[in-house]
C-alpha positions in Angstrom: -78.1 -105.3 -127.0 -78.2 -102.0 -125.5 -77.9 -100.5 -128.8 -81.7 -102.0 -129.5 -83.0 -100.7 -126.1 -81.0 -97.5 -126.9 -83.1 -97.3 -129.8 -86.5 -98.4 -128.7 -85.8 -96.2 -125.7 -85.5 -93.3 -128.0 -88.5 -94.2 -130.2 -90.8 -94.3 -127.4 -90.3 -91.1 -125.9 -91.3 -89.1 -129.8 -94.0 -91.4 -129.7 -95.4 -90.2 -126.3 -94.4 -86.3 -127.4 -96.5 -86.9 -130.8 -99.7 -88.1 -129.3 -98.9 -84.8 -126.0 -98.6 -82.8 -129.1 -102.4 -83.1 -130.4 -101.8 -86.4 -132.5 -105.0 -88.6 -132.8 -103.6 -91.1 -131.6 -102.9 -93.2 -135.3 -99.8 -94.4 -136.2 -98.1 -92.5 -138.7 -98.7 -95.6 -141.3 -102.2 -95.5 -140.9 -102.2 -91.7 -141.6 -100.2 -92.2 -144.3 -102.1 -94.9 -145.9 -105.7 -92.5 -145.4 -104.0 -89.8 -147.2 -102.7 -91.9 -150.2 -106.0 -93.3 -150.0 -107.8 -90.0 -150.0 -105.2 -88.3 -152.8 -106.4 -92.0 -154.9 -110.2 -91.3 -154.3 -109.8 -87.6 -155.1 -107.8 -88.4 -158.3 -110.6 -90.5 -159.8 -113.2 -88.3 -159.0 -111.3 -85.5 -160.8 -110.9 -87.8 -163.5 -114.3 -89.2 -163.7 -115.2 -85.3 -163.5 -113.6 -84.2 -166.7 -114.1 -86.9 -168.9 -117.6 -87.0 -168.0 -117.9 -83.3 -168.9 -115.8 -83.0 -171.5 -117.9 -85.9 -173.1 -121.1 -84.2 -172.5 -120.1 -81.2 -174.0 -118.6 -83.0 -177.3 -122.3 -84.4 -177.6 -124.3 -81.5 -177.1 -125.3 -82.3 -173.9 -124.4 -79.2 -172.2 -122.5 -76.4 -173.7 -123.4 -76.2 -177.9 -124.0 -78.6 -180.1 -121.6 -80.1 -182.0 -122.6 -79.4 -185.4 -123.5 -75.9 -184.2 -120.9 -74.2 -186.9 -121.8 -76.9 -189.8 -124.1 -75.7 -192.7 -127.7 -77.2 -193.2 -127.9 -80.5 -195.1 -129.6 -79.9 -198.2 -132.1 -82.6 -199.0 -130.3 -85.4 -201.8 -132.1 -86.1 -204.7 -132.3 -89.5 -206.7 -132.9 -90.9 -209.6 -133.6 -94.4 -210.0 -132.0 -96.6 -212.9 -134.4 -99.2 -214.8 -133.2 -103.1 -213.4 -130.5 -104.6 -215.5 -129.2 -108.2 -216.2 -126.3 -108.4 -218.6 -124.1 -111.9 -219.3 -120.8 -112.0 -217.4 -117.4 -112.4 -219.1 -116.4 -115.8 -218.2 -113.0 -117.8 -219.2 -114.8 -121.0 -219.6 -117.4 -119.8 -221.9 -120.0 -121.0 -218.9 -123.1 -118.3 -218.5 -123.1 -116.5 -215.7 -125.4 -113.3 -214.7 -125.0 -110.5 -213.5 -128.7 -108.5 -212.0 -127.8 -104.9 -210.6 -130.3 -102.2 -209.5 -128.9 -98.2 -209.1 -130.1 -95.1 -207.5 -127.9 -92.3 -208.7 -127.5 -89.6 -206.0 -127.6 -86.2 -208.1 -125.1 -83.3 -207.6 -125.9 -80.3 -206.6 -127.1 -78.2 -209.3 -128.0 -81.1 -211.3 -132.1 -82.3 -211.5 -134.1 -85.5 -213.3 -135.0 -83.9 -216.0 -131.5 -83.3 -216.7 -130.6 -86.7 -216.3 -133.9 -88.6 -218.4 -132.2 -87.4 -222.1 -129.2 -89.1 -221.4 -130.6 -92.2 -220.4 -129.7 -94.4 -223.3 -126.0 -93.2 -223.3 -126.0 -93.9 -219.5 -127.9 -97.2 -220.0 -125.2 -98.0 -223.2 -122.2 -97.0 -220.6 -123.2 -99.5 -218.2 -123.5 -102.5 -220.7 -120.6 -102.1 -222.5 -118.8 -101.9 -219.1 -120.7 -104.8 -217.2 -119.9 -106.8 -219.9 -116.9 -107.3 -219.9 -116.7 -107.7 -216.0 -115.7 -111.3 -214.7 -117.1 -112.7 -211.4 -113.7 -112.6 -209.8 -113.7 -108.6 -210.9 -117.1 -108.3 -208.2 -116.0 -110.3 -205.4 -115.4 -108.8 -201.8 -116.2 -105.2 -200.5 -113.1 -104.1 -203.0 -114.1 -105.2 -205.6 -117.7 -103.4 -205.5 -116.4 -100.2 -204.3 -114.2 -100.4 -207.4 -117.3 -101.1 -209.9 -119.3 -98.2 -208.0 -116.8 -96.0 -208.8 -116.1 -96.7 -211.9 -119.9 -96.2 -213.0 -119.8 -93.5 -211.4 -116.9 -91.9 -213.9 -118.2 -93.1 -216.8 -122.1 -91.5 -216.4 -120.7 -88.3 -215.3 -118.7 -88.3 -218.6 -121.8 -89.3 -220.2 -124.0 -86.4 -218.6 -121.5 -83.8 -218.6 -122.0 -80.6 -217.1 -124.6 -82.2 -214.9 -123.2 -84.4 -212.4 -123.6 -87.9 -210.2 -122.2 -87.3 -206.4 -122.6 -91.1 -205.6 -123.9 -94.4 -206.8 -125.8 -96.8 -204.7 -126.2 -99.9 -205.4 -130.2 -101.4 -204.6 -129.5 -104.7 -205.8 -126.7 -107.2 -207.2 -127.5 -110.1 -207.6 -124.7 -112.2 -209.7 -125.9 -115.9 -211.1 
């Protein structure tokens, strides 16, 4: 027991010197809790701060633009392809169609009239290859990523030395 009041004895009298001293008048939790609370505030407003600027600068908002050391797009050039509808390859000997509109995206150097003498060799190409494509060949995004890239091979060996970037599709339609 006089342990305790030894201890409270002692407690109160740094208390009393602390608030003599110039304190406020707070407990020392309270202070503590306004300055974790304070250091928290400050830390998200720091945080908030940079991200918010170093977003704005990576759109162009302030600072540059981000495409600022990027070369001009040169304007793409295209050629449509004539509509065609070619029989599937089928395992049960059942018809099945297959309608498919192109747009070929020309290279660089390469130009329409380049392209118009080869039509019936790209045209040829495409049938020979179409045919012998089976529904299950053209199914998902796979498998139409695989058939535009594989026309796209076979008319740039067609046209060679002029050359097809890309091939987009306008319309398949498969019956």
């Amino acid at each position: 027991m006089a342990d305790i009041a030894a201890a409270e004895g002692a407690a109160a009298p740094g208390e009393a010197e602390g608030a003599a001293e110039g304190d406020s008048g707070k407990p020392k939790g309270l202070k503590r809790f306004l300055s974790r609370k304070m250091l928290t505030i400050v830390g998200v407003a720091l945080v908030l701060l940079v991200g918010g600027g170093g977003g704005a600068y990576m759109t162009g908002f302030i600072g540059g633009s981000a495409e600022e050391g990027l070369p001009p797009q040169k304007p793409a050039v295209f050629y449509d392809l004539p509509s065609m509808t070619v029989n599937l390859n089928s395992a049960d000997k059942r018809a099945q169609y297959l309608k498919i509109t192109i747009s070929l995206e020309l290279g660089e150097k390469t130009t329409a009239h380049e392209v118009e003498p080869y039509l019936p060799r790209i045209l040829d190409a495409f049938q020979v290859y179409l045919r012998e494509m089976r529904t299950t060949d053209l199914q998902g995004s796979a498998g139409v990523y695989r058939l535009k890239e594989d026309l796209q091979r076979r008319i740039n060996a067609a046209i060679y030395p002029a050359t097809v970037t890309n091939v987009l599709f306008k319309e398949i339609l498969i019956q």
